[in-house]
C-alpha positions in Angstrom: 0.0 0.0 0.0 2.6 2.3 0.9 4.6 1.8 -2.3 1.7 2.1 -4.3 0.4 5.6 -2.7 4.1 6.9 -2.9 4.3 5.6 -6.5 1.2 7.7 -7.4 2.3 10.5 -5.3 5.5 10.7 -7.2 4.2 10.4 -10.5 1.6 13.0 -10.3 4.0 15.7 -9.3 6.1 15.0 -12.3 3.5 15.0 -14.6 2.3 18.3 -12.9 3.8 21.4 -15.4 4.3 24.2 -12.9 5.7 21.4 -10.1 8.3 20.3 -12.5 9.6 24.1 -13.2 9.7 24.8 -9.2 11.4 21.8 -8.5 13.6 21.3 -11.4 14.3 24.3 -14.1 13.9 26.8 -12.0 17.0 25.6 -9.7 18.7 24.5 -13.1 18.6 28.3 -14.5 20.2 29.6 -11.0 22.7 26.7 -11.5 23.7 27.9 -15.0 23.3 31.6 -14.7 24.9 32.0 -11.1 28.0 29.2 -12.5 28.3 31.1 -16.0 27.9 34.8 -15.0 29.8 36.9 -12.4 26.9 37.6 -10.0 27.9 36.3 -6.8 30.3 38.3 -4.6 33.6 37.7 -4.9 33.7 37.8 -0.8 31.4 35.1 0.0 33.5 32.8 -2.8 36.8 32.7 -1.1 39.0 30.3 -3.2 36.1 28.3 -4.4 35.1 28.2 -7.8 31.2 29.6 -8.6 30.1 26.3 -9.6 31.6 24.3 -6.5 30.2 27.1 -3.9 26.9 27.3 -5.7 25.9 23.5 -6.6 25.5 22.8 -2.4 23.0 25.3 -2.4 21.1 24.8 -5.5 20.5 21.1 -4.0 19.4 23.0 -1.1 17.0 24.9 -3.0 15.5 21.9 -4.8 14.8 20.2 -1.7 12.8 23.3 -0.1 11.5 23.8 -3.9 10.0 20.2 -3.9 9.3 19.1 -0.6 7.7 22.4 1.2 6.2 24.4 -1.5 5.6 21.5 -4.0 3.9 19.5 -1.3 2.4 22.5 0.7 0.1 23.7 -2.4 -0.6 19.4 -3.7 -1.7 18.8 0.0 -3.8 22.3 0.2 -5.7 21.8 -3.3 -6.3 17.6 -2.4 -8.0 19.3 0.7 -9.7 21.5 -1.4 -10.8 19.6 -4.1 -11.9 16.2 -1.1 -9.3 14.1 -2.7 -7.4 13.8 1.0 -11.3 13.2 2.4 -12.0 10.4 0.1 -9.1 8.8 0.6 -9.2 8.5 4.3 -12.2 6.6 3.8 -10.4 4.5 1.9 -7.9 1.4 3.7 -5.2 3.8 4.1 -4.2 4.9 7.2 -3.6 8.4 8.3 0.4 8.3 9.1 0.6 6.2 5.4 -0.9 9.1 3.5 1.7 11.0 5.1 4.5 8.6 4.5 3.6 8.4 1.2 3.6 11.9 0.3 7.3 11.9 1.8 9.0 8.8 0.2 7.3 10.3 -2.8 9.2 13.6 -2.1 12.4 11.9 -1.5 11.8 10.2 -4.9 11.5 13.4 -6.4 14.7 14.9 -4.3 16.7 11.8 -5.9 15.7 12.7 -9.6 16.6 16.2 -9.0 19.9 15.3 -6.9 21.0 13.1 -10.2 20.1 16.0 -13.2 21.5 18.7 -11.1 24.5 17.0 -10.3 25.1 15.9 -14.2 24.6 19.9 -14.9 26.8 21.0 -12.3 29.4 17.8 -13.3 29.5 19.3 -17.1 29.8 23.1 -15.7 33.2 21.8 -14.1 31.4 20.9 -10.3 34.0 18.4 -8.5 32.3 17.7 -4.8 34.6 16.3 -2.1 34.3 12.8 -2.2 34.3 12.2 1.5 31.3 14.4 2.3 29.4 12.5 0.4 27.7 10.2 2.7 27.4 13.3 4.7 25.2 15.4 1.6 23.1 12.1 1.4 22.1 11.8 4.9 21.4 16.1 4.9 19.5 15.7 1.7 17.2 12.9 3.4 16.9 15.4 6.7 16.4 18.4 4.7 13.7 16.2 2.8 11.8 15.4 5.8 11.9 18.8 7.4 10.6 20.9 4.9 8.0 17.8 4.3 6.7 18.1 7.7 6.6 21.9 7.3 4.8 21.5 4.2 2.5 19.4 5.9 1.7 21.5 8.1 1.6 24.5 6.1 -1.1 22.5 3.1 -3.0 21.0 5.9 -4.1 23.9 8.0 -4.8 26.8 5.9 -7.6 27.3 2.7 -5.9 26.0 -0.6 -5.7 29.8 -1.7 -3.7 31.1 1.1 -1.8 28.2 1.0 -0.3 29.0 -2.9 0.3 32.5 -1.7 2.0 31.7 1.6 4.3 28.8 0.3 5.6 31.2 -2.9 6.0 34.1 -0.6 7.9 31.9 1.8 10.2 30.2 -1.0 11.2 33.5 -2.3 11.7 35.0 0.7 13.8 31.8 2.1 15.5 32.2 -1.7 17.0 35.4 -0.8 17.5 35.7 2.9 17.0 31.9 4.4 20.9 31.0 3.8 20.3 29.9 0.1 21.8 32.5 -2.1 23.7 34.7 1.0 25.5 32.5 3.0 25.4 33.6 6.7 29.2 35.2 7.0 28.1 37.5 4.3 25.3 38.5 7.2 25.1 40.6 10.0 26.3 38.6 13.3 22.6 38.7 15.1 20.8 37.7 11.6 23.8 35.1 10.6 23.0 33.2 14.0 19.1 32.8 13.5 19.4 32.3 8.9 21.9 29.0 10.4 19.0 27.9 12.8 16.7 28.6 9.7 16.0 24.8 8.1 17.2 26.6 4.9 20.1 27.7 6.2 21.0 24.6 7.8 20.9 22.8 4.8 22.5 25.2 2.4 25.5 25.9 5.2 25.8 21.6 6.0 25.4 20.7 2.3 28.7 23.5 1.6 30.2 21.4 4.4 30.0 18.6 2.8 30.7 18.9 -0.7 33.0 21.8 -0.3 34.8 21.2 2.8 34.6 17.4 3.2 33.2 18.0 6.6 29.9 15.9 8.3 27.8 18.6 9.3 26.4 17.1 12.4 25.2 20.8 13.0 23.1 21.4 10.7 21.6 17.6 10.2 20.6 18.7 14.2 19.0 21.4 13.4 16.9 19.5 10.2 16.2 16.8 13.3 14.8 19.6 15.5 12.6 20.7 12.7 10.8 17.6 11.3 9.7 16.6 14.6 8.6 19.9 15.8 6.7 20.4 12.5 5.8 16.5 12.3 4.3 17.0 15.8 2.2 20.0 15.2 0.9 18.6 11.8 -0.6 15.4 13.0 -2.7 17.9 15.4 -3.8 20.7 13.0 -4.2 19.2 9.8 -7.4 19.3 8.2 -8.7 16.8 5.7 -11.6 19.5 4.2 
């Protein structure tokens, strides 16, 4: 049962148009443009080449891009629409509509992990092959976290709001969450609260890993902290009208 629900899950968001160009061209076109064009800051770079400092936080981005706002609108529309009401009345449990939802999203996270990482391969990326492990295991967390936030975000609020809030959020997450500025770039006070951000955390452990070599048991903690805080206050406020 659960494969089957993830199975559908998956292959409904990839046959869905504007899904596929959140969770996949968009994050390609910052991949290429930031990598080909002298945009970034030559501050925040260091020594590192455009492509190797940017590819950790285009991953980043595709996770948020596909697991929060990708499954915060789905979940607020199935709501909207009684597709979530219908099937609770069906054999499915509650926790394996969930479940589904995020294996689904990891599958999704995989596909995107792969073409990104061929891009960034071709645009000269070369990760550090012993963060690795370390990337996988972030890429899961990060997964899971913003799953359970979108969860909660698609699951309490009118399908509407929902569209609104989660674009508003992205964007805003884009540009200050840790994403595109990397905290040292920030003010001390605001650095501190972008790394406890589950953007920032990601961005800043995936960097560790595929830049530095590093396991970024920081910022998988702070992914942790988030997925069962969110998971938690889900399971009580989500709706299934």
């Amino acid at each position: 049962m659960l494969r089957t629900h993830a199975r559908v899950e998956a292959s409904l968001t990839l046959r869905h148009g504007e899904q596929v160009l959140l969770t996949l061209l968009i994050p390609l076109a910052l991949l290429i443009g930031l990598s080909l064009l002298d945009i970034l800051p030559a501050s925040q770079l260091g020594s590192t080449s455009k492509v190797d400092w940017i590819t950790p936080r285009i991953l980043a981005l595709a996770v948020m891009s596909s697991a929060f706002t990708g499954q915060a609108i789905a979940l607020g529309f199935d709501r909207r629409y009684g597709v979530l009401k219908r099937l609770s009345a069906t054999a499915l449990p509650r926790w394996l509509l969930v479940a589904g939802r995020l294996i689904a999203a990891l599958v999704v996270v995989l596909l995107q992990a792969v073409v990104i990482g061929v891009v960034a391969a071709f645009l000269g990326w070369s990760p550090s092959l012993s963060g690795l492990l370390s990337a996988v295991l972030l890429l899961v967390l990060g997964t899971l976290a913003f799953g359970a936030l979108g969860v909660l975000l698609g699951g309490a609020l009118r399908a509407e709001a929902v569209l609104a809030l989660a674009n508003i959020v992205w964007f805003v997450l884009l540009l200050a969450g840790g994403i595109l500025l990397a905290p040292s770039a920030l003010p001390s006070g605001m650095a501190v609260v972008v790394e406890l951000l589950p953007s920032g955390a990601l961005a800043e452990g995936m960097r560790a890993a595929l830049v530095d070599g590093s396991f970024a048991l920081g910022p998988m903690a702070v992914l942790v902290v988030w997925a069962v805080l969110a998971g938690a206050l889900a399971t009580r406020t989500t709706k299934l009208t």
